[in-house]
VOBA-1610 file (N, C-alpha, C; in pm, whole numbers, padded with zeros to 5 digits, always signed):
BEGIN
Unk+00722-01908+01320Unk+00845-01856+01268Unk+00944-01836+01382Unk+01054-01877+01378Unk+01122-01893+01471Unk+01189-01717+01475Unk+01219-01676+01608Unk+01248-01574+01642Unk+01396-01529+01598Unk+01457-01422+01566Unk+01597-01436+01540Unk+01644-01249+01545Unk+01722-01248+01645Unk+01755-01120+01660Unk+01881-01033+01578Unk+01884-00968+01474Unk+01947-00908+01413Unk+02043-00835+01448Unk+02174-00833+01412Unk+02232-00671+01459Unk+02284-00601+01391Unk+02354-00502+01388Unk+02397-00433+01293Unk+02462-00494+01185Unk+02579-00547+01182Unk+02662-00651+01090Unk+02514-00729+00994Unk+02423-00757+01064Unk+02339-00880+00980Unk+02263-00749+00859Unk+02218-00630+00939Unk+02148-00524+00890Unk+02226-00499+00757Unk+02337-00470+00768Unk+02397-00396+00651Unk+02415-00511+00554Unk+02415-00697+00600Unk+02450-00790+00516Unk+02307-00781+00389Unk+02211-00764+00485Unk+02038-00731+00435Unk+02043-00645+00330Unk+02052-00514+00380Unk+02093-00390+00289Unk+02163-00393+00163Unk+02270-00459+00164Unk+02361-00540+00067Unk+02267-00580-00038Unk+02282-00725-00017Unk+02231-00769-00108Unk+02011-00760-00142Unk+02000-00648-00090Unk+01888-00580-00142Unk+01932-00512-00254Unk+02017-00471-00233Unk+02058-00374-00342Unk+02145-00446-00492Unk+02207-00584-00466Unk+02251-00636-00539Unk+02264-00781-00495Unk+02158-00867-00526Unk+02141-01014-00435Unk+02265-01156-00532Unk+02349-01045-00650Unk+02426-01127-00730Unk+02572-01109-00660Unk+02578-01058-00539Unk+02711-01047-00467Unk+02766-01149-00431Unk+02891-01196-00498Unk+02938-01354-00422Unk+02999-01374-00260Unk+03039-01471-00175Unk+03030-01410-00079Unk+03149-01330-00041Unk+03244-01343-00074Unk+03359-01238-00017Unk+03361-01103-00108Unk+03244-01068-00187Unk+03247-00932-00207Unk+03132-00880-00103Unk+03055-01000-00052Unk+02925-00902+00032Unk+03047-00925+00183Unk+03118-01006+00224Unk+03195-01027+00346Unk+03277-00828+00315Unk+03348-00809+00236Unk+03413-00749+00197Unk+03330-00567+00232Unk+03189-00593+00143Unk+03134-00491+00238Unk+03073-00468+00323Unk+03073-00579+00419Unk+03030-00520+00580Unk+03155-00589+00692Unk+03286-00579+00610Unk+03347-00631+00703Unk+03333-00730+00805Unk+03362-00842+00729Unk+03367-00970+00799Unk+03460-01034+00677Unk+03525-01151+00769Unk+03602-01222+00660Unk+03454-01340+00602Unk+03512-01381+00469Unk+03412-01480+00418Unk+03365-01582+00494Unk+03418-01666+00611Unk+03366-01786+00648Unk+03251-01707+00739Unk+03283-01634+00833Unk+03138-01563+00916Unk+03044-01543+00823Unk+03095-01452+00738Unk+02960-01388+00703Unk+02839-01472+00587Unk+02949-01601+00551Unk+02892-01746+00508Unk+02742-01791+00573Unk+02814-01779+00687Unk+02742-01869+00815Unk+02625-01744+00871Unk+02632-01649+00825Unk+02527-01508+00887Unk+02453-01525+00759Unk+02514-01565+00658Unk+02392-01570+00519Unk+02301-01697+00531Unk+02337-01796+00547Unk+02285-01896+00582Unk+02215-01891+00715Unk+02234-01875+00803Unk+02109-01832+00907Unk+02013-01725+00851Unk+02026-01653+00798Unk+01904-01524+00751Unk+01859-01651+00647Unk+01879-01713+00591Unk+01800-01761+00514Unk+01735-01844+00548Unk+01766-01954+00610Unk+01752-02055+00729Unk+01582-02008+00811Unk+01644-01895+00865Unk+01527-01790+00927Unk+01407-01791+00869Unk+01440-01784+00697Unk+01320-01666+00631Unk+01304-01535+00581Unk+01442-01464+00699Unk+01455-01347+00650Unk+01461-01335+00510Unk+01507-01418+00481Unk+01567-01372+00295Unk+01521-01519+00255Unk+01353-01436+00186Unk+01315-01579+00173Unk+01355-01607+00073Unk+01398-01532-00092Unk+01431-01628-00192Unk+01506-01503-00288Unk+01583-01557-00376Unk+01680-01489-00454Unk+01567-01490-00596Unk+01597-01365-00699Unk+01529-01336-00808Unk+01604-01249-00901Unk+01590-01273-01041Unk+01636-01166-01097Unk+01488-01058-01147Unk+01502-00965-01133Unk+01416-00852-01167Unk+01469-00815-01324Unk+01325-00775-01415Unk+01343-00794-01513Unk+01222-00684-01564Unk+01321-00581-01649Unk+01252-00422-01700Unk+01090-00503-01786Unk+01008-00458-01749Unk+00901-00486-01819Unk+00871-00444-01969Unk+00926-00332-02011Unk+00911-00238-02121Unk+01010-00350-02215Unk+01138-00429-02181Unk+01191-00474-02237Unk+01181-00617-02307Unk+01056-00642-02223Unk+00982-00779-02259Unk+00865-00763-02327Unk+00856-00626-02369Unk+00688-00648-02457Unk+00576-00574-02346Unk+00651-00564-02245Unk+00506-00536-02152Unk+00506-00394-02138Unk+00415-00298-02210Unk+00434-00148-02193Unk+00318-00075-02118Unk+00206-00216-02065Unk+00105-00085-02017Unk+00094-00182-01905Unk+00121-00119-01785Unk+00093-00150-01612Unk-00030-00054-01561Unk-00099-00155-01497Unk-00253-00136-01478Unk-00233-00163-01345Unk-00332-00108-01196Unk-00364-00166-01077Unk-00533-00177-01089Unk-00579-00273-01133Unk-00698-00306-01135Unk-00769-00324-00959Unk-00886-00228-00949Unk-00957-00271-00812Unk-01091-00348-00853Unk-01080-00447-00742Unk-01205-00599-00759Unk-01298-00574-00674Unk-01376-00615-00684Unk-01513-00598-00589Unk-01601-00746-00602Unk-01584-00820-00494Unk-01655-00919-00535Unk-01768-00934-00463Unk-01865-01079-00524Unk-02047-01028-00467Unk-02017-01057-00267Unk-02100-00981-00281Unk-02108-01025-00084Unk-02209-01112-00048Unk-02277-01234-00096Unk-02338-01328-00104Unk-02258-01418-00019Unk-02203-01416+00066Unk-02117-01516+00161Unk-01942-01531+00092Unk-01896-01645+00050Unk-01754-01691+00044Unk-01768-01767-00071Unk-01844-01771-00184Unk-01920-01897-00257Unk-01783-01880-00362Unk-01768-01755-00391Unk-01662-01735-00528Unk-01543-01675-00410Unk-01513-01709-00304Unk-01390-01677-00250Unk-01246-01727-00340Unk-01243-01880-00277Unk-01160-01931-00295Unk-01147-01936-00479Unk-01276-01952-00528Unk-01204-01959-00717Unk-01146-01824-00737Unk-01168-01722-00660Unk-01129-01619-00732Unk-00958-01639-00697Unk-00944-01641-00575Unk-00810-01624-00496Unk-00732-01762-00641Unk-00805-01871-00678Unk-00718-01980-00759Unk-00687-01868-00911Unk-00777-01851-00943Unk-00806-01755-01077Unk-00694-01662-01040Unk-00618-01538-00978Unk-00549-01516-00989Unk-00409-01553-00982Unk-00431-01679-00914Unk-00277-01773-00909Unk-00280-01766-01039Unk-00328-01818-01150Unk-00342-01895-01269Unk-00308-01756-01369Unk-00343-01641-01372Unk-00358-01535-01475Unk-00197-01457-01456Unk-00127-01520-01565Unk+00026-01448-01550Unk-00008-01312-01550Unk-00060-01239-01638Unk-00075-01095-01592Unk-00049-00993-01494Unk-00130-01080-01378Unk-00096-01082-01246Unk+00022-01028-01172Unk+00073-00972-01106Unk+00196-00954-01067Unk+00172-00990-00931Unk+00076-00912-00878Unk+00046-00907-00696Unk-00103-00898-00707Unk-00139-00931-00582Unk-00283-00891-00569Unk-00253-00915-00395Unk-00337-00818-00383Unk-00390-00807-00247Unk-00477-00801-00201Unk-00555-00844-00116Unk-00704-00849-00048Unk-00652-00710+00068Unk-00768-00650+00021Unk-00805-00507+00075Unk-00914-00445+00158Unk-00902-00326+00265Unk-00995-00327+00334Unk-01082-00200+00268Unk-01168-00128+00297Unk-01234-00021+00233Unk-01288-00051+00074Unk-01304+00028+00005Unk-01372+00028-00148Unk-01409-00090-00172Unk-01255-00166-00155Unk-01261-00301-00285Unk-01231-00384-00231Unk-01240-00523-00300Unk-01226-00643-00200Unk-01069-00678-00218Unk-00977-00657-00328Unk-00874-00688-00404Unk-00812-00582-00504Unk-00686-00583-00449Unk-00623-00469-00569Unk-00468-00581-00640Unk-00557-00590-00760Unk-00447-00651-00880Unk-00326-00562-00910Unk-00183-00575-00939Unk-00113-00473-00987Unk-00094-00609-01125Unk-00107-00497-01228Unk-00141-00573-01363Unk+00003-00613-01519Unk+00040-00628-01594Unk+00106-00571-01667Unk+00026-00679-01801Unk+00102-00534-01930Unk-00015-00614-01997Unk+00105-00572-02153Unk+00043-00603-02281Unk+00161-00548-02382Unk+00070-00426-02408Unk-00021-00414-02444Unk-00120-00302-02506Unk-00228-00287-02424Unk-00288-00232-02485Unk-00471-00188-02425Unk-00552-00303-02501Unk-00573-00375-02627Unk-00640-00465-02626Unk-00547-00545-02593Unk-00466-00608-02554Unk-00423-00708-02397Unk-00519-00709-02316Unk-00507-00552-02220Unk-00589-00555-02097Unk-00715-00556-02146Unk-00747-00473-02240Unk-00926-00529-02290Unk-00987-00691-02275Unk-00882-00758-02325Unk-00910-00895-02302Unk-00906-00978-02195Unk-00819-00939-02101Unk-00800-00965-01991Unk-00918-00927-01888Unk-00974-00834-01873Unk-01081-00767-01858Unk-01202-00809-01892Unk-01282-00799-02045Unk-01381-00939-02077Unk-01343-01069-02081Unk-01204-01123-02117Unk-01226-01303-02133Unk-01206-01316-01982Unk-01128-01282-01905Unk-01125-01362-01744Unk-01182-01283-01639Unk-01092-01131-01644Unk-01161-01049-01486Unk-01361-01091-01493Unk-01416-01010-01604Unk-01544-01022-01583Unk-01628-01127-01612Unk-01541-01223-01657Unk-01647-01367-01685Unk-01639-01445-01539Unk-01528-01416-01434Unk-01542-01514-01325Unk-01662-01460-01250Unk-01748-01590-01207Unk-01855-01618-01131Unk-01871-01507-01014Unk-01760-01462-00966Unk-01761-01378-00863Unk-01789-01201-00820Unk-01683-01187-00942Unk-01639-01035-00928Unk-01782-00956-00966Unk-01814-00854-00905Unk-01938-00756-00893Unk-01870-00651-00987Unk-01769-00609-00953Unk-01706-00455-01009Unk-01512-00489-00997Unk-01525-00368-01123Unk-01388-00378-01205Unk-01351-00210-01222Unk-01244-00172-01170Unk-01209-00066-01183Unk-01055-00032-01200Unk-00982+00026-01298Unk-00864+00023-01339Unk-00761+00159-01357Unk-00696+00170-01266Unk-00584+00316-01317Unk-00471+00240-01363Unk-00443+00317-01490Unk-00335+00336-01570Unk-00193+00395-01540Unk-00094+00341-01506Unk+00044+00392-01445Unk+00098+00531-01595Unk+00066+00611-01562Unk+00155+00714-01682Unk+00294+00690-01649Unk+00358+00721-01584Unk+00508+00739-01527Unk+00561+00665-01405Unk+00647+00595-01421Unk+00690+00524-01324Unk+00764+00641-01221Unk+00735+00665-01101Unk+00841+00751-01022Unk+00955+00705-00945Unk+00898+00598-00846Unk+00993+00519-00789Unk+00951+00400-00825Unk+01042+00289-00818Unk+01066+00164-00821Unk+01156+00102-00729Unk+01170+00028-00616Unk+01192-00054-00534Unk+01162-00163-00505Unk+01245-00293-00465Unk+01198-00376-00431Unk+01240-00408-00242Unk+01367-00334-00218Unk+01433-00262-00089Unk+01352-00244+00023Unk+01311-00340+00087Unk+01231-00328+00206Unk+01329-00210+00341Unk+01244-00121+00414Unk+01302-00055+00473Unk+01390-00105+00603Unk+01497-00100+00611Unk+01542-00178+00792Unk+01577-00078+00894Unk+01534+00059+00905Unk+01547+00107+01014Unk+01474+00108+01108Unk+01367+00044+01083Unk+01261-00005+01208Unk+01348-00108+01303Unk+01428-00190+01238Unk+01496-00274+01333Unk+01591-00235+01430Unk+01593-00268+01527Unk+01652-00239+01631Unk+01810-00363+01647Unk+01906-00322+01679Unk+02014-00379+01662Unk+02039-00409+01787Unk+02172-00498+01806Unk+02246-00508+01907Unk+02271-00433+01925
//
C-alpha cells in the first residue's frame, strides 16, 4: 500500500464525507475550504490511495423486513485447517451475514447477523450454521437496543501537517 501523508485540509475532507459521502464536490470544497478544482484532485488521490476505499448507501434494517440482529460466536473443530477455508467460502455465500471476523480467545469467529424473525435465525442456525462440516459450537446474543450506530472511523489518531 503505497504510503500517503495526510493533513489537516485532507482530515476534515475524510470527516466530511464520513458523515455524508452524497456531498457533490463544491459543497464538500465549500466545507473545508478549498475551491472545487483542489479539493477534486485531494478526492481523487484519497481514493487513488485506498483511503476511501468505496462509496455506499447505508440502509435502516428495520425498514427492510430485518428486525432481529444477532452476533453469533463460532467455534470450529481444531482437527487442523480441513473445514478452514469452506467455512471462510460459506460465509461469503450466506447474505445474512453482515461481518464476520476471525477472533482470538473463546471463539474462532464472530458473525454480526441480521435476520426478519426468530424462525429466520432458527433456520439459519439448523439449515447452514450447524450443518457445515466444520463448526463445533454456536453461540448467539440478541441486540435488544441499538445504542450507537456508526460507520465514522475515528481520525484523531492521525497526525497532520
Amino acid at each position: 500500500m503505497p504510503s500517503l501523508t495526510l493533513d489537516k485540509t485532507d482530515l476534515r475532507i475524510l470527516a466530511e464525507l464520513q458523515h455524508d459521502g452524497r456531498l457533490t464536490n463544491v459543497e464538500l470544497a465549500e466545507r473545508v475550504a478549498l475551491s472545487p478544482s483542489p479539493c477534486l484532485r485531494r478526492l481523487k488521490q484519497l481514493e487513488e490511495s485506498g483511503v476511501i476505499r468505496q462509496y455506499v448507501a447505508l440502509l435502516d434494517p428495520a425498514h427492510i423486513g430485518l428486525g432481529l440482529q444477532a452476533w453469533v460466536r463460532v467455534t470450529l473443530e481444531k482437527r487442523g485447517n480441513l473445514h478452514l477455508q469452506s467455512f471462510i467460502d460459506a460465509v461469503q455465500n450466506w447474505p445474512e451475514v453482515i461481518n464476520c471476523f476471525a477472533m482470538t480467545g473463546e471463539m474462532d469467529y464472530l458473525l454480526q447477523v441480521y435476520f426478519e424473525d426468530m424462525e429466520h435465525f432458527s433456520r439459519f442456525v439448523m439449515d447452514e450454521l450447524l450443518q457445515h462440516p466444520g463448526v463445533e459450537d454456536v453461540k448467539s446474543s440478541f441486540v435488544l437496543k441499538e445504542i450507537k450506530r456508526t460507520t465514522a472511523l475515528p481520525l484523531g489518531q492521525m497526525r497532520s501537517i
